[in-house]
MITORLUM-521406 format. One record per atom (N, C-alpha, C): x, y, z; residue number from 1; atom name. Coordinates in steps of 0.02 Angstrom, whole numbers. Layout:
# MITORLUM-521406
      X      Y      Z   i at
      X      Y      Z NUM CA
...
END
This chain:
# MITORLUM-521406
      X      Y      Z   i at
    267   1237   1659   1  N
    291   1208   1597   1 CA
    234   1202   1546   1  C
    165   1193   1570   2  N
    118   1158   1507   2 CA
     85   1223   1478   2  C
    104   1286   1542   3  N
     76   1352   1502   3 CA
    136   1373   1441   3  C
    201   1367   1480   4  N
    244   1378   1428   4 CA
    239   1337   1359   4  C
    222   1280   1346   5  N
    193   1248   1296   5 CA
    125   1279   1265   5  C
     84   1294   1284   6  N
     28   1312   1267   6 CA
     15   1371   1224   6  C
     82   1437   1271   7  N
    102   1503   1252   7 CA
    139   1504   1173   7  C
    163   1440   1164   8  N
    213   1453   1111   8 CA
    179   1473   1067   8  C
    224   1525   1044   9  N
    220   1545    966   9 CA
    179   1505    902   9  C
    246   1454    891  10  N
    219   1399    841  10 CA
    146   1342    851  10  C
    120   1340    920  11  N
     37   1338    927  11 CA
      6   1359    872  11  C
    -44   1335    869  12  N
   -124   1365    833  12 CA
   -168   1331    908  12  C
   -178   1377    925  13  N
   -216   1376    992  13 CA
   -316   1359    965  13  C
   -339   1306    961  14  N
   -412   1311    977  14 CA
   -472   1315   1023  14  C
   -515   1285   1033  15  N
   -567   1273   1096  15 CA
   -560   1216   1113  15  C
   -513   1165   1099  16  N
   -529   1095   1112  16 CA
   -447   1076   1115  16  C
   -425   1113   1060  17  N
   -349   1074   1044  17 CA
   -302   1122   1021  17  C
   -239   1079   1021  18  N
   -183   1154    987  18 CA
   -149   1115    946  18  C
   -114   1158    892  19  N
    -82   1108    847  19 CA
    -16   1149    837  19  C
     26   1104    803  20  N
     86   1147    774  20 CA
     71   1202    710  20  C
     76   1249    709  21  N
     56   1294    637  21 CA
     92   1268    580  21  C
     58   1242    545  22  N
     81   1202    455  22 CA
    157   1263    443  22  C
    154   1298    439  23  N
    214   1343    417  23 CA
    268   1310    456  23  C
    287   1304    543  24  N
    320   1301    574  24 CA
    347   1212    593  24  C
    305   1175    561  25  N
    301   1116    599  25 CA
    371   1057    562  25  C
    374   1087    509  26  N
    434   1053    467  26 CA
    499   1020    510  26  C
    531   1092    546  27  N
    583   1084    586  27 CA
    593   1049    630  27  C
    511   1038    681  28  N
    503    999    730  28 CA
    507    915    710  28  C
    479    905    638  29  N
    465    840    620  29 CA
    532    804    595  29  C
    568    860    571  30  N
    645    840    547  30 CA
    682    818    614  30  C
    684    861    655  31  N
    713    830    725  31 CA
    691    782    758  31  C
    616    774    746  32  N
    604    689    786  32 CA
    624    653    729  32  C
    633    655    693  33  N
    648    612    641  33 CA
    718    584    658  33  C
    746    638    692  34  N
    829    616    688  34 CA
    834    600    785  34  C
    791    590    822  35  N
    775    588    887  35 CA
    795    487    877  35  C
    817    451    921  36  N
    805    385    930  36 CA
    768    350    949  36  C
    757    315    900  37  N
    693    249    898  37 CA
    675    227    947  37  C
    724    227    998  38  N
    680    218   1086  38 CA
    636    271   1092  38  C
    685    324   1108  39  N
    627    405   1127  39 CA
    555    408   1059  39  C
    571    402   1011  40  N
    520    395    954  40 CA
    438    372    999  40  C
    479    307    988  41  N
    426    248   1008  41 CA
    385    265   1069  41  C
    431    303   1115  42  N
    398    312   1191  42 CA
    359    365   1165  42  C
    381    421   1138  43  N
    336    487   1117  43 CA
    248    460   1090  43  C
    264    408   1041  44  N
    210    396   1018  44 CA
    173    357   1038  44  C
    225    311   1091  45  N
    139    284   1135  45 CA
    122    319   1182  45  C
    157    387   1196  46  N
     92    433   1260  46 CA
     52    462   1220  46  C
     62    483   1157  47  N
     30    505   1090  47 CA
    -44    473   1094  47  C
    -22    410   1100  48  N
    -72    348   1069  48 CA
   -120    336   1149  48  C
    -56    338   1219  49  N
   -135    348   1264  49 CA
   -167    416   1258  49  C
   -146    468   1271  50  N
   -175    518   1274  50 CA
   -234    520   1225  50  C
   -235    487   1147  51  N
   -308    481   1124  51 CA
   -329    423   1142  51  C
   -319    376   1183  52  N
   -367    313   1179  52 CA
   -442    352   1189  52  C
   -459    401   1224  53  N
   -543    406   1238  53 CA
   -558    442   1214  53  C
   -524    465   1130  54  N
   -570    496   1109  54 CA
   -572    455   1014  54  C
   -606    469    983  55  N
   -641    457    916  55 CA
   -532    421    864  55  C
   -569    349    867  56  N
   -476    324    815  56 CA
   -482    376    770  56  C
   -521    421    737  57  N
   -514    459    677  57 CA
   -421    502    709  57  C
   -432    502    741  58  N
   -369    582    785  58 CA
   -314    531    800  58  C
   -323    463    830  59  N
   -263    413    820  59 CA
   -210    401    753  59  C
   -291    392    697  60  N
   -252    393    651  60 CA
   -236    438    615  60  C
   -235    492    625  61  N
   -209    569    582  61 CA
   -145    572    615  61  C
   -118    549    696  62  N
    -62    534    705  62 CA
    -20    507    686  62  C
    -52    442    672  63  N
    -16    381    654  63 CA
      6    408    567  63  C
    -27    396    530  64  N
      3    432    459  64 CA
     41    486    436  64  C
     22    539    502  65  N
     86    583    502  65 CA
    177    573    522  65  C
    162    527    581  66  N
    217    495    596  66 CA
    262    426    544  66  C
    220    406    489  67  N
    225    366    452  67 CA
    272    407    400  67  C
    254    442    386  68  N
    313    489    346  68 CA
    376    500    389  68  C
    382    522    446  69  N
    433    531    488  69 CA
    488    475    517  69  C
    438    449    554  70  N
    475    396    578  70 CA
    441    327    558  70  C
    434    286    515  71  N
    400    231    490  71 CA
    435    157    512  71  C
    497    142    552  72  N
    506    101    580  72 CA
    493     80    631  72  C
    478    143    657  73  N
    466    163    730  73 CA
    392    113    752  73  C
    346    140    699  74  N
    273    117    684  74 CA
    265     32    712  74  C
    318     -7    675  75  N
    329    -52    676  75 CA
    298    -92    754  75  C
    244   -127    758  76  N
    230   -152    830  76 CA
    184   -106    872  76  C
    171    -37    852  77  N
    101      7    881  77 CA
     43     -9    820  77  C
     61    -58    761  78  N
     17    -71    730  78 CA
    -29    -13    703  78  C
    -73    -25    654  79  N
   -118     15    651  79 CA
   -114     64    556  79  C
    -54     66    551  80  N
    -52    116    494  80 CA
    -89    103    426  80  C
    -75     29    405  81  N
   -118     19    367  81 CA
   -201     38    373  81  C
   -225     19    420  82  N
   -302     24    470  82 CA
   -304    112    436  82  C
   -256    119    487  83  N
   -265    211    476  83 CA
   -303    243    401  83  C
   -236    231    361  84  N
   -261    240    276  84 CA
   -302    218    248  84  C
   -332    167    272  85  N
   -398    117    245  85 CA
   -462    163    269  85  C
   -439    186    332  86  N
   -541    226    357  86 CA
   -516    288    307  86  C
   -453    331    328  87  N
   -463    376    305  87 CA
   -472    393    244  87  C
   -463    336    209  88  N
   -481    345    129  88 CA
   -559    325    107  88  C
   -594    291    170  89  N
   -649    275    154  89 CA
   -684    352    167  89  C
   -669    384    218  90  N
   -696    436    244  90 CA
   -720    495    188  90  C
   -635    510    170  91  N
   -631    548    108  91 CA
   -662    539     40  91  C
   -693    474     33  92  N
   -727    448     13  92 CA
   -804    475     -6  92  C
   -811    448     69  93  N
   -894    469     77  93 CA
   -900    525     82  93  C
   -845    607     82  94  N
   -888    665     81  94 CA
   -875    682     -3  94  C
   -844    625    -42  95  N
   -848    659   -114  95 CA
   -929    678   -138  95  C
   -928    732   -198  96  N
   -971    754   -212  96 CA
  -1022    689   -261  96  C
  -1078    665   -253  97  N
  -1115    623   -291  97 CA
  -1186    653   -329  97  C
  -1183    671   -387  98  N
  -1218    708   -430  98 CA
  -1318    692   -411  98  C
  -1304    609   -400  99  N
  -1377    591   -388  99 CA
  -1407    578   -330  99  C
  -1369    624   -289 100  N
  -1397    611   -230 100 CA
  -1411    688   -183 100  C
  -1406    739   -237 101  N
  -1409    792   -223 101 CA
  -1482    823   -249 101  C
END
């Protein structure tokens, strides 16, 4: 089963990780969207262990993606606000600064 996952098509296969391909991923997000708030919720807390050991940056690129999708769901895994707060600090700090170049 996890090669058949791996194999798919709609993958972007890397050295570390695989993602859904931006072109393809629409359809999938429309259907969890319409998936129930039980199954939701369970999806996204194996989501949420599966990164506990690595860097919250990858927690929260989850978490804000799923915030568009399912945003009630969110409700009680906490965190979304948190999320948008680093990641805007982040985005932040690689802006370009004239005097420090």
């Amino acid at each position: 089963m996890l090669r058949a996952v791996w194999l798919h098509a709609d993958l972007r296969r890397g050295d570390l990780c695989a993602s859904l391909h931006p072109l393809r991923r629409e359809p999938y997000l429309q259907r969890f969207a319409h998936e129930a708030p039980v199954l939701q919720r369970q999806v996204l807390g194996l989501i949420r262990e599966y990164h506990a050991h690595q860097f919250p940056v990858i927690w929260y690129e989850e978490l804000i993606q799923a915030s568009w999708v399912a945003p009630l769901v969110l409700y009680g895994l906490g965190g979304v606000e948190t999320a948008r707060h680093f990641l805007l600090r982040l985005a932040r700090s690689y802006q370009f600064k004239p005097n420090t170049v």
